[in-house]
C-alpha positions in Angstrom: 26.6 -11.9 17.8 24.6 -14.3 19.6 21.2 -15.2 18.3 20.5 -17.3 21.2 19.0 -14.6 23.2 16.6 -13.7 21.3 15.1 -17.5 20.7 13.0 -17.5 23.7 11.0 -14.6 22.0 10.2 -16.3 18.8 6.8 -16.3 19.6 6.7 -12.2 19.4 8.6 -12.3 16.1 6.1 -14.4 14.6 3.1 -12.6 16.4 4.7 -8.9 15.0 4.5 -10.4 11.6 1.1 -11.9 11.7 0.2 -7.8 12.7 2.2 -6.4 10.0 0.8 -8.7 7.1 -2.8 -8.1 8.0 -1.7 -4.4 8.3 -0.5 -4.4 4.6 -3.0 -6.9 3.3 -5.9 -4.5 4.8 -4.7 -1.7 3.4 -3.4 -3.2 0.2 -7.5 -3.6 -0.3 -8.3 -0.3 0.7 -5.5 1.1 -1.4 -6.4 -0.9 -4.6 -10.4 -0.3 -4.7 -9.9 3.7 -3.9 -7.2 3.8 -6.3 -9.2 2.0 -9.4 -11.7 4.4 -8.3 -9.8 7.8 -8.9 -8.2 6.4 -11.7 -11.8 6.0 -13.2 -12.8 9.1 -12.2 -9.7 10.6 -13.3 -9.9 9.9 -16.9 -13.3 11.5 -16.9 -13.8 14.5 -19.1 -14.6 16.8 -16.4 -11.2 19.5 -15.3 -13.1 20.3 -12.1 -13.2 16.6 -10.6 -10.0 16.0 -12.4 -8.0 19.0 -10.7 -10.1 17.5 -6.9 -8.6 14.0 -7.2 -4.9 15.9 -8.3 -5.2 17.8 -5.1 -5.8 14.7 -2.9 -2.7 13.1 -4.9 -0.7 15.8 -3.8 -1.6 15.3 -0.3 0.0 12.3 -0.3 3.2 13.3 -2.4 3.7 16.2 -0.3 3.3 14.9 3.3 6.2 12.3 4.9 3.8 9.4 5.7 4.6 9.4 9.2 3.4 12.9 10.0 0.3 11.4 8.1 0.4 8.6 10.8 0.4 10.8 14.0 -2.5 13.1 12.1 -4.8 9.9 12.1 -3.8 8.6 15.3 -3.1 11.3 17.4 -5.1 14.5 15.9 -8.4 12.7 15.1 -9.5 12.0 18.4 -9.1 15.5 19.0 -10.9 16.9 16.3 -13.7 14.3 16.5 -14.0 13.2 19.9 -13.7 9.9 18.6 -10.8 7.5 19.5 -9.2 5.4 16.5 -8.1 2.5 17.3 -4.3 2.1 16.4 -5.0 -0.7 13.7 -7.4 1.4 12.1 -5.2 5.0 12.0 -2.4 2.7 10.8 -4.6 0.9 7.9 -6.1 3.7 7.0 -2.9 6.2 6.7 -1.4 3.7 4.5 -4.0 2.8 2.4 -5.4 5.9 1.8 -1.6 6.9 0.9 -1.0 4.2 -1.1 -4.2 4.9 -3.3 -2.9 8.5 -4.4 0.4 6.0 -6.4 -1.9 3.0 -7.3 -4.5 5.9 -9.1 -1.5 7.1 -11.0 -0.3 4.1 -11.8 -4.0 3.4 -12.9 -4.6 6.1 -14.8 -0.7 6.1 -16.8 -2.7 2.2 -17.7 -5.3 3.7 -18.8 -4.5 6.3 -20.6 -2.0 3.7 -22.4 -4.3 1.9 -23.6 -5.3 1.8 -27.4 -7.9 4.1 -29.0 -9.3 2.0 -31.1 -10.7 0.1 -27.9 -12.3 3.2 -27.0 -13.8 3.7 -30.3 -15.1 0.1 -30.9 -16.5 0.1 -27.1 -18.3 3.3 -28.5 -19.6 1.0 -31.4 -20.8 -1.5 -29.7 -22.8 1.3 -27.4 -21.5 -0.1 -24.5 -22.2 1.8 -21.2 -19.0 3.9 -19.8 -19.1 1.7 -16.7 -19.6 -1.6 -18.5 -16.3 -0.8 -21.2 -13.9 0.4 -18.5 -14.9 -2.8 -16.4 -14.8 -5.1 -18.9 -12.1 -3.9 -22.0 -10.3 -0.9 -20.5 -9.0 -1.9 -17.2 -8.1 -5.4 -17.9 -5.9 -4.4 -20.7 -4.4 -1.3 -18.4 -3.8 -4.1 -15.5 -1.4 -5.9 -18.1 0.7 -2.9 -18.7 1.2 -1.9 -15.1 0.5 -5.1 -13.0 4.6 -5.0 -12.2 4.3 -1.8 -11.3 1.1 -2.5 -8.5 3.5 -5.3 -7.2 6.2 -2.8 -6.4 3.8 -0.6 -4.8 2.9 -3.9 -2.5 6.4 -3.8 -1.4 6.5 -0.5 -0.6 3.3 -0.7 1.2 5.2 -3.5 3.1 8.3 -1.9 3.9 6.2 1.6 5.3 4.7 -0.7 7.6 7.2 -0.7 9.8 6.2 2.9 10.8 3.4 1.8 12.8 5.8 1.0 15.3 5.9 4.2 16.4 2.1 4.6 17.3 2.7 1.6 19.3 1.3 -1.3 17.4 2.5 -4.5 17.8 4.2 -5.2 14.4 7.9 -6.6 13.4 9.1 -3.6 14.1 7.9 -3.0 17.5 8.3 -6.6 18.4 12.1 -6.3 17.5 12.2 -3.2 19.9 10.5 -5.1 22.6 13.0 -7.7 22.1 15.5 -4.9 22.2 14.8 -3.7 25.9 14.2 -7.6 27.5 17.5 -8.3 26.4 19.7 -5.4 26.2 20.5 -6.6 22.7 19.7 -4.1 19.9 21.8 -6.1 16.4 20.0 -9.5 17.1 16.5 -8.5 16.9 16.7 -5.6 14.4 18.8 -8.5 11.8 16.2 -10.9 12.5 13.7 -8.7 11.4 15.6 -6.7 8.5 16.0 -10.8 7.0 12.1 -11.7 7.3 11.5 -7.7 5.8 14.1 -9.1 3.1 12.7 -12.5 1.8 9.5 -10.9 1.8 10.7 -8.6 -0.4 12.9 -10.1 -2.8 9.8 -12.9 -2.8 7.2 -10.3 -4.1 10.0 -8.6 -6.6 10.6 -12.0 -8.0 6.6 -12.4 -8.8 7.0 -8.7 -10.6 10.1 -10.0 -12.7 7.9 -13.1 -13.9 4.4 -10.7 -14.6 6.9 -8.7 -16.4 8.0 -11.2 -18.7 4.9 -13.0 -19.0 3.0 -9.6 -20.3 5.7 -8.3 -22.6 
């Protein structure tokens, strides 16, 4: 081991995770707002809608998320004429993908939540829009809020696949490093250590919401 070599390329270390946390953080957003969304909608009293938004969850269980990847990237420009960018293909494959778990993690919340809110919401006349907003949600965010932190995680750890469209995150920075120097162990450890603080960061924050909500 010699960690020397790879010092001089610091600079693309840092840069490759400055790309992979706006990756996440991008689709993070995307993934939340969708996610509440279907949730919503999926709690609605209407089995055609329902079955729609089951479908496009299936989607996501049922396809690796890299064959997803090289659909958005690769197939789109070819069945719209348009060129996606490969920030975009990448944000969008795993936010759109990570809104199909944060739903059902939504909607578990939801559904979890106490009748009696329902009924006194229903009482007060509140609009449907107005009690899930304000009463249902909030309390279905307590129950589940360690569970949307491990999803962060593993939005942050499937990042690393947008190496192989060719974006410049910690991943393909590492391999970069890997072919200037002939070195493959040096890079890939100093990225699998910044992958692993991250991480045990972000599943330290879940232990605390945890034991601050039960």
């Amino acid at each position: 081991m010699n960690f020397s070599v790879v010092e001089p390329y610091a600079s693309m270390f840092w840069g490759g995770l400055a790309v992979t946390l706006e990756v996440t953080g991008t689709a993070l957003v995307l993934a939340f707002a969708l996610g509440a969304v279907i949730a919503v909608l999926k709690v609605l009293p209407c089995r055609p809608l329902r079955l729609l938004l089951d479908f496009y969850t299936s989607i996501f269980r049922g396809i690796p998320l890299i064959v997803l990847l090289f659909i958005a990237y690769f197939a789109t420009p070819q069945l719209t004429g348009f060129k996606i960018s490969m920030f975009a293909a990448s944000v969008l494959t795993l936010g759109l993908n990570g809104s199909a778990t944060v739903s059902e993690t939504l909607r578990g919340g939801i559904e979890g939540v106490d009748a009696g809110q329902y009924d006194a919401s229903r009482a007060l006349a509140l609009p449907y829009t107005t009690m899930m907003a304000r009463i249902i949600i909030p309390q279905a965010l307590r129950s589940v809020a360690p569970a949307l932190v491990n999803e962060v995680i593993t939005v942050l750890k499937s990042s690393s696949l947008v190496a192989t469209i060719g974006l410049m995150d910690m991943m393909r920075a590492a391999q970069s490093v890997q072919a200037l120097t002939y070195r493959a162990f040096e890079p890939f450890i100093v990225v699998a250590v910044i992958y692993y603080v991250i991480v045990m960061c972000l599943t330290a924050v879940a232990r605390v919401l945890e034991k601050r909500l039960h």
